[in-house]
N, CA, C and O atoms as a MOPAC input file, in Angstrom:
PM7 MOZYME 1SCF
protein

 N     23.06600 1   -15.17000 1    71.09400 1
 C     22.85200 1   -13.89300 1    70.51100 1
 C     22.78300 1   -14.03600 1    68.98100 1
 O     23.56300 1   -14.71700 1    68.31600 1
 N     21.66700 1   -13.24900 1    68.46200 1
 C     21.30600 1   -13.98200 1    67.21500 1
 C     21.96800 1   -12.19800 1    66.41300 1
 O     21.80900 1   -11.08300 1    66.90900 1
 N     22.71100 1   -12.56300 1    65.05100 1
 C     23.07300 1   -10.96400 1    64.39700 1
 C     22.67200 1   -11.16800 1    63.48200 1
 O     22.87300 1   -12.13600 1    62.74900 1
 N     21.44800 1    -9.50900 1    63.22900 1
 C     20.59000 1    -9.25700 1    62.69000 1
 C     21.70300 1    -8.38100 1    61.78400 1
 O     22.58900 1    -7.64100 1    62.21100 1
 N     21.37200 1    -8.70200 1    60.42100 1
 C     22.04600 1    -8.23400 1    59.06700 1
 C     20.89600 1    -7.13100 1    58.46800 1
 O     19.77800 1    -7.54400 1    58.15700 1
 N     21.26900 1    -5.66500 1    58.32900 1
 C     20.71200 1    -4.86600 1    57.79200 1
 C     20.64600 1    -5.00400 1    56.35700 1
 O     21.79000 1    -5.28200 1    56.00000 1
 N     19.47300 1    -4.91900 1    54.82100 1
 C     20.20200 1    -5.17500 1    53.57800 1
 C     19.12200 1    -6.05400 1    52.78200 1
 O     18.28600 1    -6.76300 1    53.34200 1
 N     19.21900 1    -5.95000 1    51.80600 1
 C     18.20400 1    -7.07100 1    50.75700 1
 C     19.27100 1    -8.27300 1    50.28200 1
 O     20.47400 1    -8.11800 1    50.07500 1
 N     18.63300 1    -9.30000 1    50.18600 1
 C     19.35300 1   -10.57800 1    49.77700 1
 C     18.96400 1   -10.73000 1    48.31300 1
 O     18.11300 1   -10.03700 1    47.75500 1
 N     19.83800 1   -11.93500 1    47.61000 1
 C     20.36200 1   -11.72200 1    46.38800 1
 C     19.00200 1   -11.96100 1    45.55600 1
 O     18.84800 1   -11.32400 1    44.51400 1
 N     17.83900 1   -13.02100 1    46.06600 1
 C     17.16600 1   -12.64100 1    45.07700 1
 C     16.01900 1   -11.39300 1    44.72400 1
 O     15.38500 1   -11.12300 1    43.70400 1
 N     16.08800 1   -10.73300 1    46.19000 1
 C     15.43000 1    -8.95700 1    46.14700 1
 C     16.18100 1    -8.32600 1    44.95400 1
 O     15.63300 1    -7.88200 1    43.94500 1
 N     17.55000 1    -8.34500 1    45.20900 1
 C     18.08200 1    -7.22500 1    43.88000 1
 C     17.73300 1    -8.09900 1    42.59900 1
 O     17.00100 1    -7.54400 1    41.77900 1
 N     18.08300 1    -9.16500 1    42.36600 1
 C     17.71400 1    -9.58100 1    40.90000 1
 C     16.43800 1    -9.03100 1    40.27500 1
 O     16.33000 1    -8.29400 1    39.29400 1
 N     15.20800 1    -9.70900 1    41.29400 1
 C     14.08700 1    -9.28200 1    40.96400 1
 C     13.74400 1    -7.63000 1    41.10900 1
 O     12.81300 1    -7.22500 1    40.41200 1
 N     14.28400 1    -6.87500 1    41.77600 1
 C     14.60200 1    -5.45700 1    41.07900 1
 C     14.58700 1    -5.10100 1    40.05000 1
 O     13.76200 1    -4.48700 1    39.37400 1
 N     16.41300 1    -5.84100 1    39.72600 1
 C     17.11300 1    -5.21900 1    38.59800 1
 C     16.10100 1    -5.95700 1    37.24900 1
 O     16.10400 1    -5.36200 1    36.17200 1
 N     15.30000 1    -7.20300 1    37.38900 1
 C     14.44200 1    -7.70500 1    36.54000 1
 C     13.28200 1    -6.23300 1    35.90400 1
 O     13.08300 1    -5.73800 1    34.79500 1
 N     12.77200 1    -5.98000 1    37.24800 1
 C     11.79200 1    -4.89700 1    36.48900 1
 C     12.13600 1    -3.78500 1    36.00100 1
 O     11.44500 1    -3.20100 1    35.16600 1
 N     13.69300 1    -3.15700 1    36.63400 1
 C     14.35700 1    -2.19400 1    36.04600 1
 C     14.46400 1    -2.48400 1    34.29300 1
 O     14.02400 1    -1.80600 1    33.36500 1
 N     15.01500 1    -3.40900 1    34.29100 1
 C     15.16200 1    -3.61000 1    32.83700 1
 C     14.14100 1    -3.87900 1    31.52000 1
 O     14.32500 1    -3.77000 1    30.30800 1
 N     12.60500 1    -4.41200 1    32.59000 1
 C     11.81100 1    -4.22300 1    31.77100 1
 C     11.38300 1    -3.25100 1    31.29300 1
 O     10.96500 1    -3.07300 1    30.14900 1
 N     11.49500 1    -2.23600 1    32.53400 1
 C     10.97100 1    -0.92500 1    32.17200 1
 C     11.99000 1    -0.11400 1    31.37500 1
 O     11.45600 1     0.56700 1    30.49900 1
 N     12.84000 1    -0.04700 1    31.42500 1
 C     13.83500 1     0.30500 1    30.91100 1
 C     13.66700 1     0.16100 1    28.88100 1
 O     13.62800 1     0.99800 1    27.98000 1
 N     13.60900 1    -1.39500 1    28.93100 1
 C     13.05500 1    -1.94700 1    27.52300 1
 C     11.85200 1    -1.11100 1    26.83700 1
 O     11.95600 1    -0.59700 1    25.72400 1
 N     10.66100 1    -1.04100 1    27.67200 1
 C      9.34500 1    -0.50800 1    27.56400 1
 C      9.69700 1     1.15700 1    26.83700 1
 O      9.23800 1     1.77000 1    25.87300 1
 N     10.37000 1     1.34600 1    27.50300 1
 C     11.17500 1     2.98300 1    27.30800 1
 C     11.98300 1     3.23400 1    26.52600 1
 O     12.28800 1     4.38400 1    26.21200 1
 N     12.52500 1     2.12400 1    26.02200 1
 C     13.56000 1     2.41900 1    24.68100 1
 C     12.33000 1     1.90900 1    23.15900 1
 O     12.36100 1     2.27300 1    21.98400 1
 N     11.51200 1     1.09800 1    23.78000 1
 C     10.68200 1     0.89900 1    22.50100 1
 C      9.84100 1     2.23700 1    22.30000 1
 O      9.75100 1     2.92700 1    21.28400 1
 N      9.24500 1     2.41600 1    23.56100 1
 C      8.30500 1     3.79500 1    22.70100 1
 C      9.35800 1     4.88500 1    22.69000 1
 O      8.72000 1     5.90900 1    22.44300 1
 N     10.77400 1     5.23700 1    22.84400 1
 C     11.41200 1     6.13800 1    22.21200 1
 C     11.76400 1     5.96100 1    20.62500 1
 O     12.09200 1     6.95200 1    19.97300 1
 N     11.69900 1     4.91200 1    20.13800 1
 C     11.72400 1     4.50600 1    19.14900 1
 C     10.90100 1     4.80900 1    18.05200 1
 O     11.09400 1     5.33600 1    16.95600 1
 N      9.44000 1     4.09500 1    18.93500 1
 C      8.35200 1     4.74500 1    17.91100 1
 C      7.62300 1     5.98600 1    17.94900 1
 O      6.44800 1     6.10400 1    17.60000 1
 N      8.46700 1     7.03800 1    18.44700 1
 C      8.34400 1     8.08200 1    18.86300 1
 C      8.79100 1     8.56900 1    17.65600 1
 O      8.07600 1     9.02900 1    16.76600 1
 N     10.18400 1     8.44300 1    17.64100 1
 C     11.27600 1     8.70600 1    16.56100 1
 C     10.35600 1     8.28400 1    14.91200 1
 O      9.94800 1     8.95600 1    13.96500 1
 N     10.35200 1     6.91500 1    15.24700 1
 C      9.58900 1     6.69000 1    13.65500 1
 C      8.27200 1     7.67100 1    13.14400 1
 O      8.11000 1     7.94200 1    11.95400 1
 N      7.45300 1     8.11000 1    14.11500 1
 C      6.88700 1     8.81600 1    13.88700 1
 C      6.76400 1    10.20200 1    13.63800 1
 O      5.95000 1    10.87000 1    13.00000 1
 N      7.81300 1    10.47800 1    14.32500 1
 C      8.51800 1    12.28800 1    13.58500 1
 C      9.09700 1    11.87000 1    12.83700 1
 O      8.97600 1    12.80700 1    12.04800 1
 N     10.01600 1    10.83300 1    12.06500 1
 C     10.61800 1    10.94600 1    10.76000 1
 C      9.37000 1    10.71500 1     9.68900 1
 O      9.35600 1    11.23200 1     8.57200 1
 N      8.56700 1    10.05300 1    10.09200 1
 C      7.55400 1     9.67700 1     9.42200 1
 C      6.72900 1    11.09200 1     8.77000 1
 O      6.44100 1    11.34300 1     7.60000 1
 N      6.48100 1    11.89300 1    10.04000 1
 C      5.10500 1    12.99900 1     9.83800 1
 C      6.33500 1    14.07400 1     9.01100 1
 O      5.97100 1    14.86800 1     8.14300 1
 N      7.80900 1    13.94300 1     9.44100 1
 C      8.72500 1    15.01700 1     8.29100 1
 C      8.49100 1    14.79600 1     6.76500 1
 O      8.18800 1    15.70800 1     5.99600 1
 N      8.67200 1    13.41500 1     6.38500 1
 C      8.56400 1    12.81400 1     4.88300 1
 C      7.30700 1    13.24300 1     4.38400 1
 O      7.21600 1    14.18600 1     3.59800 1
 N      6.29400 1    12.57400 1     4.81900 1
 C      4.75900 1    13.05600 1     4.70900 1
 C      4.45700 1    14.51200 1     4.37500 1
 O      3.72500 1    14.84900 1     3.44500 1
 N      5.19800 1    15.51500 1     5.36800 1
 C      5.08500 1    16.95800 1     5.06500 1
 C      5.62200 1    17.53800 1     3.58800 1
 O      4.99500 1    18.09400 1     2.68700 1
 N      7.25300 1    17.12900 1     3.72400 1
 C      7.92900 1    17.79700 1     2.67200 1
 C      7.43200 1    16.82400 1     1.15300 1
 O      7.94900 1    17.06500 1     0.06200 1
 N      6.26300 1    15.62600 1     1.36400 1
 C      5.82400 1    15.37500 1     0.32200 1
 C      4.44800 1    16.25200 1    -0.44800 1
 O      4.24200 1    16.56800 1    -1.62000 1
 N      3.67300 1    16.45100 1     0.79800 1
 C      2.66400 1    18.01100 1     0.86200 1
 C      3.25300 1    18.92600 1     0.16600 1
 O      2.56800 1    19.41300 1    -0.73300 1
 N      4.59100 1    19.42000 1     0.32900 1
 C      5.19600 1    20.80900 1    -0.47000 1
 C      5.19600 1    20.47400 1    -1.32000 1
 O      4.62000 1    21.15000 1    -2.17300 1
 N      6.03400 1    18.79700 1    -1.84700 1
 C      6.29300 1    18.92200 1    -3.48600 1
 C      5.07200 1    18.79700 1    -3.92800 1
 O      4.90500 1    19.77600 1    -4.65500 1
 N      3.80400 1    17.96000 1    -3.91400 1
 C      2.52500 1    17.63500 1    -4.50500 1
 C      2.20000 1    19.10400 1    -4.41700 1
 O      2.23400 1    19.59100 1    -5.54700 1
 N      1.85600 1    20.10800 1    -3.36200 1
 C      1.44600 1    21.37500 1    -3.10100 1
 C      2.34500 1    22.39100 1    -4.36900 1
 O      1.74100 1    23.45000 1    -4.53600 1
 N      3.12200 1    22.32100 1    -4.91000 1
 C      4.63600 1    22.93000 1    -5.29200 1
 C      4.02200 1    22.68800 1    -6.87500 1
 O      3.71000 1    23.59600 1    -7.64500 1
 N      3.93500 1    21.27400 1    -7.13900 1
 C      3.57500 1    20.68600 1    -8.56300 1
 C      2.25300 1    21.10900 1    -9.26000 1
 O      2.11400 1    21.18100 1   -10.48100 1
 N      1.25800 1    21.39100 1    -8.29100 1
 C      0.19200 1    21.60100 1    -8.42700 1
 C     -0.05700 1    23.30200 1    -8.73800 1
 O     -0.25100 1    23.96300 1    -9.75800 1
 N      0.01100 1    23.48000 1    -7.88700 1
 C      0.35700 1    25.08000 1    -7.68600 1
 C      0.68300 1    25.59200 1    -9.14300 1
 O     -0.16100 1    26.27100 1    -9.72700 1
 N      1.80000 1    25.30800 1    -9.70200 1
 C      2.84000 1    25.36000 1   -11.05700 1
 C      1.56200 1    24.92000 1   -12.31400 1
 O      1.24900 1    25.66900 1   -13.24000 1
 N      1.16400 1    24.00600 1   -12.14600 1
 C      0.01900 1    23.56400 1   -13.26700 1
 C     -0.71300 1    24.94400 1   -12.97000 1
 O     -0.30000 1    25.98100 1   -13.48800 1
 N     -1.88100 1    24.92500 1   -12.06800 1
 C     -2.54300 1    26.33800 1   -11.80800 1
 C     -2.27800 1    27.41300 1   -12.53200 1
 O     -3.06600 1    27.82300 1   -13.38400 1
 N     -0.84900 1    28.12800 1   -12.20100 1
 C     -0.24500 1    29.30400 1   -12.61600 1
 C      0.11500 1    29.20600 1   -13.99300 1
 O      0.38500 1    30.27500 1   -14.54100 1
 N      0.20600 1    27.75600 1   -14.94500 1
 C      0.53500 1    27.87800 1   -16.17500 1
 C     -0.49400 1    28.57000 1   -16.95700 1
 O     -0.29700 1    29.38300 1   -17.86000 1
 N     -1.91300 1    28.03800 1   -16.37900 1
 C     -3.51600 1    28.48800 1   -16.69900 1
 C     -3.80400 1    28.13900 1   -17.87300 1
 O     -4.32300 1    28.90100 1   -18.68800 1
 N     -3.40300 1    26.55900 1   -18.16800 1
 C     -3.84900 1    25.81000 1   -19.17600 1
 C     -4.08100 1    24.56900 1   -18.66700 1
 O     -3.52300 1    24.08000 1   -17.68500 1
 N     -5.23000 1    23.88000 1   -19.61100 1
 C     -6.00500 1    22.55700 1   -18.97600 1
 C     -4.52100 1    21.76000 1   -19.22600 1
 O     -3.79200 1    21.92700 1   -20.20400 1
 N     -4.29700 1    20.93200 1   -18.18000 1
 C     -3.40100 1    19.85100 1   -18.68300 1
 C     -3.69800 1    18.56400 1   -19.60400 1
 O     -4.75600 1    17.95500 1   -19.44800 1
 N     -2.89400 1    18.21600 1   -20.42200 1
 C     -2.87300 1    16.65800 1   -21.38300 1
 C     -3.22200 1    15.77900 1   -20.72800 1
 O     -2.66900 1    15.89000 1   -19.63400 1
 N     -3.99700 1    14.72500 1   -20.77100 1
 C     -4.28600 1    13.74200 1   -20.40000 1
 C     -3.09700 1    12.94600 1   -20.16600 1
 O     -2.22600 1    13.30700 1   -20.95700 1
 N     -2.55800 1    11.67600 1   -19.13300 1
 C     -1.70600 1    11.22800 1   -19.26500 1
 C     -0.82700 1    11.25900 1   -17.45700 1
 O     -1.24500 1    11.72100 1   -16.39600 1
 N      0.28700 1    10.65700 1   -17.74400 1
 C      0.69000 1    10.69600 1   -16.80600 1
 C      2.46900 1    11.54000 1   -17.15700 1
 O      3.14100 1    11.50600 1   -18.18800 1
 N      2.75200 1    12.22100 1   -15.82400 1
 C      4.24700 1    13.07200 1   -16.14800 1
 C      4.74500 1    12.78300 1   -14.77200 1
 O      4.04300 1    12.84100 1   -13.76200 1
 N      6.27700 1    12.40000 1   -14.81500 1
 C      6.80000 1    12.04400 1   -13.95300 1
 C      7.46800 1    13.39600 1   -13.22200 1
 O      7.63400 1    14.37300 1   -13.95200 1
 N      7.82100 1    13.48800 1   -11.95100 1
 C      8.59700 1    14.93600 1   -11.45600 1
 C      9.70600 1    14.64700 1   -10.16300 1
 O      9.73800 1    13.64200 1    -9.45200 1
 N     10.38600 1    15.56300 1   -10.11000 1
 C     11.59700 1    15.36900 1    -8.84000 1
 C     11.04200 1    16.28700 1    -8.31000 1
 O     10.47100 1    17.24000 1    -8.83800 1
 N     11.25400 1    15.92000 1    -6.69900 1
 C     11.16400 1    17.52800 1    -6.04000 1
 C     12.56300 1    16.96700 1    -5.08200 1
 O     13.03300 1    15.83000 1    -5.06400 1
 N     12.93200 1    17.95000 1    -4.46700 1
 C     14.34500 1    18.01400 1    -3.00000 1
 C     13.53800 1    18.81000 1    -2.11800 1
 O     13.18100 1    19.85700 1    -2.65700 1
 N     13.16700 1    18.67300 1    -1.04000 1
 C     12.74800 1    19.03200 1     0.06800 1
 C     13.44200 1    18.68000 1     1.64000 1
 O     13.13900 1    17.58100 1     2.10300 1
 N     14.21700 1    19.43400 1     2.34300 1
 C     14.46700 1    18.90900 1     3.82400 1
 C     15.52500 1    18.16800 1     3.27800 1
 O     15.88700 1    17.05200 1     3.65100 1
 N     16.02800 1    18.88200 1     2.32500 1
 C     17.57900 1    17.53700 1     2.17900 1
 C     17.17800 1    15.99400 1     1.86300 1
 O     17.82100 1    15.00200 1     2.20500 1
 N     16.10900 1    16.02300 1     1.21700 1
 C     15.82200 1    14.36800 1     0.31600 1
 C     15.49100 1    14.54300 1    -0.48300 1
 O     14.80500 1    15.55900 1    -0.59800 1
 N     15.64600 1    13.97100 1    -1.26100 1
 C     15.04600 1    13.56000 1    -2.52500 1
 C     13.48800 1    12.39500 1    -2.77000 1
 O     13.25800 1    11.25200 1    -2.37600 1
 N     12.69900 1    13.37200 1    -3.58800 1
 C     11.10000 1    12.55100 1    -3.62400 1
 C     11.10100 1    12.54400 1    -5.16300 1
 O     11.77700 1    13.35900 1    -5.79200 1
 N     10.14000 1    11.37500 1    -5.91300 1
 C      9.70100 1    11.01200 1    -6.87800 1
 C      8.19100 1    11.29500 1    -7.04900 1
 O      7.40900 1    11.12500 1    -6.11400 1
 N      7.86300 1    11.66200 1    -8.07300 1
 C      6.11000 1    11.51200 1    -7.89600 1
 C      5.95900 1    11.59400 1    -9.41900 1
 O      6.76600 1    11.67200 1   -10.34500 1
 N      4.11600 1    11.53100 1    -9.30100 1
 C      3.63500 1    11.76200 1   -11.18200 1
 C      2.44800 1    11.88900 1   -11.00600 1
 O      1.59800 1    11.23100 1   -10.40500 1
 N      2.44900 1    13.03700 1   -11.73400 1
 C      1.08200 1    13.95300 1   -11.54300 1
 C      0.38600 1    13.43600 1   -12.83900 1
 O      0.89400 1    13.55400 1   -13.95400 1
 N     -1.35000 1    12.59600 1   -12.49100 1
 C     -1.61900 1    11.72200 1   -13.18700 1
 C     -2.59000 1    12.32800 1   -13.48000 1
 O     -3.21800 1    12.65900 1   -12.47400 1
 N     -3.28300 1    12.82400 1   -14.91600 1
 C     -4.42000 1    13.20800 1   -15.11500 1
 C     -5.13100 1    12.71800 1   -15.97600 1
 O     -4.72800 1    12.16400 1   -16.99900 1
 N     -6.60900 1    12.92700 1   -15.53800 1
 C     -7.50200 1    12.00800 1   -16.08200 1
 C     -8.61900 1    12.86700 1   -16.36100 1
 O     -8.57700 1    14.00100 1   -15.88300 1
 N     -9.85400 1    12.44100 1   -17.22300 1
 C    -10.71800 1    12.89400 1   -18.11500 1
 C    -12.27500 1    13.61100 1   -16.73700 1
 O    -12.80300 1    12.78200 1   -15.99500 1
 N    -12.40400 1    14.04900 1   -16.71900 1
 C    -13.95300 1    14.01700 1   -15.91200 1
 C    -15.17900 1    14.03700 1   -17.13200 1
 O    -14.86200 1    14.25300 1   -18.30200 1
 N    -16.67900 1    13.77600 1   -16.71000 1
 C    -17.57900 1    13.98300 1   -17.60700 1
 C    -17.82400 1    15.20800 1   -17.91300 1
 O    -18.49900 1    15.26400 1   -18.94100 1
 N    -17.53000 1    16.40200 1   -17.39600 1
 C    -17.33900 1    17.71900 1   -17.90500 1
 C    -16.34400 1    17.98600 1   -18.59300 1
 O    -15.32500 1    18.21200 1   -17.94100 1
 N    -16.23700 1    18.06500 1   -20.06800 1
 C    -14.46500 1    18.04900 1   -21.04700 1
 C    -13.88800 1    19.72900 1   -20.27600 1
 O    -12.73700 1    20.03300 1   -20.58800 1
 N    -14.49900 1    20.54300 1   -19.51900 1
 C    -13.67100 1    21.64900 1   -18.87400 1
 C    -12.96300 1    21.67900 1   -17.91400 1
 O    -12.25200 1    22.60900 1   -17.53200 1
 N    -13.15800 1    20.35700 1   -17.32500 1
 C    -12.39100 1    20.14200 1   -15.81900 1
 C    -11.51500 1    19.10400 1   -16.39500 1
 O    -12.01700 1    18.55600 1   -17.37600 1
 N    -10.19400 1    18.62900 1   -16.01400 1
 C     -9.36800 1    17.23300 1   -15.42000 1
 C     -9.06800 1    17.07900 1   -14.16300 1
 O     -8.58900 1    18.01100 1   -13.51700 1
 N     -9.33800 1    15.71200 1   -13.56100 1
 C     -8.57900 1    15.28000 1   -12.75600 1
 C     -7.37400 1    15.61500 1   -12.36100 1
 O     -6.59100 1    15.28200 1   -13.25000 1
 N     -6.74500 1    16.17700 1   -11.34900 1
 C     -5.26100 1    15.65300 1   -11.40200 1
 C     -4.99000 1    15.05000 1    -9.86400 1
 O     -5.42700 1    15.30000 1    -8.74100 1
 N     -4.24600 1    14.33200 1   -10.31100 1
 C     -3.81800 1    13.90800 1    -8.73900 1
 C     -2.03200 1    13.97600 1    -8.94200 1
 O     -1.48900 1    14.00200 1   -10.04600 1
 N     -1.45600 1    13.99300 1    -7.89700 1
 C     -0.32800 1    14.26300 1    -7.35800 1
 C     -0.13200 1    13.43600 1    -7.08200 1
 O     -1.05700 1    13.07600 1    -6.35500 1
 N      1.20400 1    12.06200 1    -7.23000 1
 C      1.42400 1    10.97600 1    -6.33100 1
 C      2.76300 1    11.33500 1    -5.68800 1
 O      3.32300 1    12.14600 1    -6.42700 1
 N      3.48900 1    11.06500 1    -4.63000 1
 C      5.00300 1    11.19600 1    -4.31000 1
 C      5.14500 1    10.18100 1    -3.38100 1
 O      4.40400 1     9.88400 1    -2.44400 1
 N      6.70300 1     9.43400 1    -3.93100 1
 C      6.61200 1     8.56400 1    -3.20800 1
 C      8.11300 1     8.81900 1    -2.70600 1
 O      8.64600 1     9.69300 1    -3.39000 1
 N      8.84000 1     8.36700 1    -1.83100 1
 C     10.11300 1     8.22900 1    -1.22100 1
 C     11.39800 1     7.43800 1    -1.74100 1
 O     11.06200 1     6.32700 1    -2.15000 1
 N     12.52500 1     7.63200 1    -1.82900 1
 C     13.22400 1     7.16300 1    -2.23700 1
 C     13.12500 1     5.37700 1    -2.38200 1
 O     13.33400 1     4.70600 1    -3.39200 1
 N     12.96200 1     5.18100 1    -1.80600 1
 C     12.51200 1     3.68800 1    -2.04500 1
 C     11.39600 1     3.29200 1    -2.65700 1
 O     11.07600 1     2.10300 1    -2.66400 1
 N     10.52500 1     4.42200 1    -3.36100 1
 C      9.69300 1     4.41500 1    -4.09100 1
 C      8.15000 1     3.79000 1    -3.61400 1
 O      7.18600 1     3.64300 1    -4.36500 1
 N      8.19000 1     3.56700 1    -2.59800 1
 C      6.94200 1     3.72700 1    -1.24800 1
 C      6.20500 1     5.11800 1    -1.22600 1
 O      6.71000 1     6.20400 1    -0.94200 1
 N      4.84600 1     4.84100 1    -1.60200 1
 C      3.68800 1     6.08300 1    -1.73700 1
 C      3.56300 1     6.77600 1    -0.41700 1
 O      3.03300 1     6.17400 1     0.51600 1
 N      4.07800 1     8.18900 1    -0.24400 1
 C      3.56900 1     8.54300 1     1.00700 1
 C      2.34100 1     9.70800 1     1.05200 1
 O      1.81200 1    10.23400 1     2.03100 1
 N      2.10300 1     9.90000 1    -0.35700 1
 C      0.81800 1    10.80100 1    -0.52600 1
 C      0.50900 1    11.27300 1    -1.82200 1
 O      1.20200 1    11.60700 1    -2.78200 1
 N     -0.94400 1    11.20500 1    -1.56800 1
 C     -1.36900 1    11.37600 1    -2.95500 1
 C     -2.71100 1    12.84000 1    -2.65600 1
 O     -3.62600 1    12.87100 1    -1.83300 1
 N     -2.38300 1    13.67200 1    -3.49200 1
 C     -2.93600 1    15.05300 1    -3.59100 1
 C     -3.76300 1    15.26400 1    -4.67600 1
 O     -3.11700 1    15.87900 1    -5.52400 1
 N     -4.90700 1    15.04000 1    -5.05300 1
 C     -6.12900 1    15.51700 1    -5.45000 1
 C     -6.44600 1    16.77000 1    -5.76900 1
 O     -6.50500 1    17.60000 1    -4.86300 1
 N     -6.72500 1    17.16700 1    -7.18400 1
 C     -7.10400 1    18.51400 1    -7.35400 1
 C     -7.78200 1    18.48700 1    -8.99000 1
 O     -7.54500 1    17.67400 1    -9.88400 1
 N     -8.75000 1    19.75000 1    -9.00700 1
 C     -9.51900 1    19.63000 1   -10.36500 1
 C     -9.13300 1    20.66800 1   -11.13400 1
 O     -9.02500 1    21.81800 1   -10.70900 1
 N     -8.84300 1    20.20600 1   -12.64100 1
 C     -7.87400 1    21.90800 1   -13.25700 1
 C     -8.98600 1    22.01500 1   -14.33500 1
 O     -9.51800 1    21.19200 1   -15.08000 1
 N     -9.15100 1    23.56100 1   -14.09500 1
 C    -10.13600 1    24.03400 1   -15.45200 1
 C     -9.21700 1    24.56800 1   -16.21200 1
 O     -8.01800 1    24.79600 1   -16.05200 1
 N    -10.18400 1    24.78100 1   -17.31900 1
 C    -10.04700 1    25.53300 1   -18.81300 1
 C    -10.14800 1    26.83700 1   -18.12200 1
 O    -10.72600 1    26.87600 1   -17.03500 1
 N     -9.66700 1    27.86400 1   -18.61900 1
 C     -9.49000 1    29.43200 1   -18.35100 1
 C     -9.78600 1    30.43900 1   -19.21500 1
 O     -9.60200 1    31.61000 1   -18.88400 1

C-alpha cells in the first residue's frame, strides 16, 4: 500500500516564494518612482508660482527693467527656492528679455520662465 501525501514539496514553495519576492521588488520600485515623481511635479509647481510671482511684480511695477541679473527668495509649500531674474537687451530698445531662473535648495535648476517687458 503505497501513501499518497496531499501538499507541494520544498522546492514548489521556494520557487513561489522566489516570484513572490520578485514581484513584490517590481512593486516597491515603481512605488518609489511614483513618489519621486509627485515630489518632483510639487517642486516644479511651487517653482511656477515663484517665477509666476517674480514676474508678475516686474509687470505691475510698469517700468522697463535694468539690464543685468537680480537674485530673489521665494517660500512656497514650506521650502525654500533661489532664483535670478536675468535680463537682457532685444533688438527693439522697448522690449527686454526677462527670464526667471529657480532653482532648489541644492541649487539644481528646476525652471526657467520666459517673458518680454515693455516700456509703458
Amino acid at each position: 500500500m503505497t501513501r499518497r501525501t496531499a501538499g507541494f514539496t520544498l522546492v514548489e514553495v521556494l520557487v513561489a516564494l522566489a516570484i513572490v519576492a520578485v514581484a513584490l521588488a517590481a512593486g516597491v520600485r515603481a512605488a518609489a518612482g511614483v513618489v519621486d515623481g509627485a515630489q518632483r511635479l510639487a517642486d516644479v509647481t511651487a517653482a511656477q508660482w515663484c517665477a509666476d510671482n517674480q514676474l508678475t511684480a516686474l509687470k505691475l511695477s510698469r517700468q522697463l527693467p535694468g539690464l543685468g541679473d537680480a537674485d530673489f527668495a521665494c517660500e512656497q509649500l514650506g521650502r525654500s527656492y533661489r532664483g535670478t531674474l536675468r535680463t537682457r537687451p532685444t533688438p527693439n530698445p522697448n522690449f527686454r528679455r526677462v527670464d526667471a531662473i529657480v532653482r532648489d535648495e541644492a541649487g539644481q535648476t528646476l525652471l526657467t520662465v520666459s517673458t518680454v517687458a515693455s516700456r509703458l
